[in-house]
N, C-alpha and C positions, 0 to 999 in steps of 0.2 A: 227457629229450632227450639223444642222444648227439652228442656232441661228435666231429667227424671229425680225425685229426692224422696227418698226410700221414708217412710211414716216415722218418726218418733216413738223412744218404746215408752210403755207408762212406766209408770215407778213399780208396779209388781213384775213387769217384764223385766227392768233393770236387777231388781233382786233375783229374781231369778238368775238370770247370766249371768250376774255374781257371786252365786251359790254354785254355780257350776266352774266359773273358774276356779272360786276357793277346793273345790272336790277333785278337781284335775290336778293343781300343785301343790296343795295345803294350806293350809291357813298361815300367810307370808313365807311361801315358798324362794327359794332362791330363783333370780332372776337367770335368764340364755347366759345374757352378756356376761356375768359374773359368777360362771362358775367356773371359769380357769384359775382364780384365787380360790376358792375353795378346794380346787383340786390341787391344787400348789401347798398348798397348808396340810392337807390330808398327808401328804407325802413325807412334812417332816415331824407329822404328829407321833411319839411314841406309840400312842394305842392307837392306830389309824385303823377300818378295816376297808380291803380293799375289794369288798363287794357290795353290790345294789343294796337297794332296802327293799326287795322283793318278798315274798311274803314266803313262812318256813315255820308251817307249826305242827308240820309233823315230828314225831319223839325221833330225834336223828340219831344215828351208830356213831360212836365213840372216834376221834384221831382223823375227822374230816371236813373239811372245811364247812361252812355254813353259807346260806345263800341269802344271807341278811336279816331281812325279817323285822328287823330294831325297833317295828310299829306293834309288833303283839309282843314283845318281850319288857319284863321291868326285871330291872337290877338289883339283886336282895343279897348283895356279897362283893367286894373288892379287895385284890391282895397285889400290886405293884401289876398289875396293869391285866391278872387274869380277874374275871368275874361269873360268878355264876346269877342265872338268869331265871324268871319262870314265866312260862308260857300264859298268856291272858286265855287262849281258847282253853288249852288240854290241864295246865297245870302244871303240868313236868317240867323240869330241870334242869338245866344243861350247863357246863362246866365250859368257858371259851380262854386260850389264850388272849396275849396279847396283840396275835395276829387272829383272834379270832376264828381259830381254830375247835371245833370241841374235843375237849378233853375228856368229857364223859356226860353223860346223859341220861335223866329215871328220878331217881327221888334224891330230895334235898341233900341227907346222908349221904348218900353216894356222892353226890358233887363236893361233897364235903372233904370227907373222905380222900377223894382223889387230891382234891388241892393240899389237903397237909403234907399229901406223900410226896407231891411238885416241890412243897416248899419246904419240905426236908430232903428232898434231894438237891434243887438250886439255893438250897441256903437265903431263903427268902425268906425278910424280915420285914414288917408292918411298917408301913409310911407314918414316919415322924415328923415334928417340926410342925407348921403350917400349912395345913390340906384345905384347898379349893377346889368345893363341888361342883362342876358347871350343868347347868340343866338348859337343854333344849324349850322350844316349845312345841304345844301342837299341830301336830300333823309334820314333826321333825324329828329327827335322831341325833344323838350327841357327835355324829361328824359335822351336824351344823354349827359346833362350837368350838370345830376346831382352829380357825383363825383366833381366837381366843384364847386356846389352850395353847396356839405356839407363840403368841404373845408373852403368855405367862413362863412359857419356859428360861427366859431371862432372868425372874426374877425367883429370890429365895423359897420357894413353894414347891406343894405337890398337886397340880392338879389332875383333878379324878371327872374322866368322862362319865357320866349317869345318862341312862336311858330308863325311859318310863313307857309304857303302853297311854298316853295319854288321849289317844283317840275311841278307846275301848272302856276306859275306864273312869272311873270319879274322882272326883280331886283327894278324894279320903283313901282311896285306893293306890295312887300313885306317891301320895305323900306314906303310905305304911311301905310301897318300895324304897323310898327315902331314908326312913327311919332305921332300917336294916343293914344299908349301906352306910349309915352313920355309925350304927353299934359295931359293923363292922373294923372301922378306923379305931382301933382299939391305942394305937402309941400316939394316935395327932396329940397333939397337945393347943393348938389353933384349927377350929373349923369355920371354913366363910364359904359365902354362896358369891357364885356368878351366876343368872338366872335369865332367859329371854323369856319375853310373853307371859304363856303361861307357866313357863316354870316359876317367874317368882310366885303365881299362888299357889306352887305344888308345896314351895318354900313354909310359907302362910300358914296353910293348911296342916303340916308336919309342925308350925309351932305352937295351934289351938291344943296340941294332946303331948307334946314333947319338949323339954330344956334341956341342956346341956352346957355347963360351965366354959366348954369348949368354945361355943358361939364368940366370932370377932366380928366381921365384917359382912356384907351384901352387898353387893350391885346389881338392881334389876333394869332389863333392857327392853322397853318400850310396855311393861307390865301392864295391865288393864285392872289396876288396883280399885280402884270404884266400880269397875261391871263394864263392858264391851258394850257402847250402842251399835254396833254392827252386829254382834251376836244378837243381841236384841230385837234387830229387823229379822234375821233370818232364822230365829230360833224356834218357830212355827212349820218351817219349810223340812218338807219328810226328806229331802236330798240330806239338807243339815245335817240334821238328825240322824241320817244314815251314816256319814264321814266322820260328823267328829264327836256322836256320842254322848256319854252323861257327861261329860266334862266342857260339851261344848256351850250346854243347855246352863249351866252353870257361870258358866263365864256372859252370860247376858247381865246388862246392864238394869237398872229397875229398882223398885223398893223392894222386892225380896231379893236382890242382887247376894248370889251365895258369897261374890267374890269381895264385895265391898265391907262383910262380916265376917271375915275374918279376922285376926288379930293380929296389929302392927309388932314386928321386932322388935326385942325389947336389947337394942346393940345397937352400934350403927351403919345404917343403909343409909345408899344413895341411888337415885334415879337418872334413868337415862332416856330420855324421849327421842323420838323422829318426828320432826314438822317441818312447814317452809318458814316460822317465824310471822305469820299473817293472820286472817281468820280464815282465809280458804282451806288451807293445806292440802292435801292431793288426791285427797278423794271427795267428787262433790256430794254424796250420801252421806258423809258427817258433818256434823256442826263444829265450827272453830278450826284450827290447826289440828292436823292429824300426819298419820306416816304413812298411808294408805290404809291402814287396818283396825289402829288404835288413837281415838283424841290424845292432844296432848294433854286434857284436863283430867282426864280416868287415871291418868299414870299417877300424878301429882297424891303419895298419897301422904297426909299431913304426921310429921315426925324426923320423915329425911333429914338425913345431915347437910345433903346438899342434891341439885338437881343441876342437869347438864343438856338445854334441848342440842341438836345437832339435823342438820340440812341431808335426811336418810329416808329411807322406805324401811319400813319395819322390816321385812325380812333381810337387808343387808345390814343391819342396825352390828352384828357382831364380825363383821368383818370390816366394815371403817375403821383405818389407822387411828384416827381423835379418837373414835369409840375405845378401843383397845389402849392406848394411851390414859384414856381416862380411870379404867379398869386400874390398873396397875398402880396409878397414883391415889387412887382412894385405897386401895389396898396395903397400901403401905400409909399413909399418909392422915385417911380421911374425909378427902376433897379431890376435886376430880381436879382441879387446876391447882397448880401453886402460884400462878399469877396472879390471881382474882381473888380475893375471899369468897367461903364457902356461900350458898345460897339456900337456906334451907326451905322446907317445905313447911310453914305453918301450921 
């Protein structure tokens, strides 16, 4: 009997089907198995919302729920857990509780507007103390950060979900949503990033043009702080190009690598990789140790305070207990262990 074995694909066939998975879930989307923690976490997160990430970029009527959307909206406004948002396609403006509700919708004014009159009637007063930004990455929304944010809710903090259009947009685009959400924190008196992926170069990116004395701490989770060789294989590919946009084309790896030229924090960060600890790691398309998405060598960017690999896949990288653990210990601390002394990054 003969035995049938289906031909071997070449390496542009391989890219290919992995342009098309990355397009189907995102660029280190959450796995099947792993989203009843995710959905577990959503549930005790303060600013949870309990709708899709379905796409919503029509200008919507005031006092109704919202059908998600969180992939064309960036955040230019936070006040205890309402935020007003603006549309990447249309522009407009929308006004969301903290169940994500709108509150009103049209121009900035207006959302404005509305919110002073919320916060003069519930007596709402600007988050003080120590405010933690957590930023998603692409092809994500800040409820993938919610295992992180009910992490944090133990400890003395305020953390602040940000959502960025960052499949639509440019690193320089998502970082001026940044910046706005920060002048918005008007009482913090401590501002730190918690960052996956691409959000720490949205981080990056917001510090080439902006300081602030406020600046304490960062942790970025699986960052591709030197430039993506995976973005790099696929950044030619028109699928790419379609899903995840000028920011994807950016985050390629290379001597013009956008993402490697940007400018190191001037506070202290620490990094957090996914590998198996070997040269394989888990994807056979990259070189060395990787988390399936990101080398562990890209992450590594020189300055850290300290560096922490961990046995993950880049997209569950913010919902491992160590990972969250470590979060919180540099946050207070530093260093991501107090066992060990710190490891920095050269």
């Amino acid at each position: 009997m003969t035995m049938f074995h289906p031909p071997r694909k070449t390496r542009r066939e391989q890219l290919f089907s992995l342009v098309r998975m990355l397009a189907a879930c995102g660029l280190g989307s959450v796995d099947a198995d792993e989203s009843e923690s995710f959905r577990q976490a959503d549930m005790n997160n303060p600013y949870a919302n309990p709708d899709s990430d379905a796409g919503d970029s029509a200008a919507p009527g005031p006092g109704l729920p919202t059908l998600g959307g969180r992939l064309f909206w960036g955040d230019v406004h936070f006040l205890r857990g309402y935020r007003i948002q603006q549309n990447v396609f249309t522009g407009h403006f929308r006004l969301l509780d903290p169940s994500d509700r709108r509150c009103a919708s049209g121009k900035l004014d207006d959302c404005r507007t509305a919110l002073e009159q919320i916060a003069r009637d519930k007596q709402l007063a600007p988050e003080t103390g120590h405010v933690v930004i957590c930023l998603h990455g692409i092809g994500r929304s800040s409820k993938s950060m919610n295992p992180v944010i009910q992490a944090l809710a133990a400890e003395q903090v305020t953390a602040v979900p940000f959502d960025y259009p960052g499949n639509r947009s440019s690193l320089a685009e998502c970082a001026a949503c940044l910046r706005q959400v920060v002048e918005s924190l008007t009482a913090a008196e401590q501002l730190s990033f918690v960052a996956h992926s691409m959000g720490g170069l949205v981080v990056r990116r917001y510090l080439q043009d902006h300081t602030d004395p406020r600046h304490s701490r960062m942790v970025m989770l699986g960052t591709p702080n030197l430039g993506a060789d995976l973005a790099a294989m696929l950044k030619n590919f028109v699928l790419f190009k379609a899903v995840f946009g000028p920011a994807g084309q950016e985050l390629a790896a290379g001597t013009e690598s956008v993402a490697s030229g940007l400018p190191v924090p001037d506070f202290p960060f620490g990094i957090i990789a996914g590998g198996r600890g070997d040269e394989r790691g888990f994807n056979p398309l990259l070189r060395g140790d990787d988390d399936g998405t990101v080398t562990v060598a890209c992450t590594r960017l020189p300055g850290a305070a300290d560096f922490l690999r961990v046995n993950r896949l880049h997209s569950l990288l913010m919902s491992d207990p160590q990972v969250c653990a470590a979060i919180r210990c540099f946050l207070k601390n530093g260093r991501f262990l107090l066992e060990r002394p710190a490891e920095p990054v050269p």
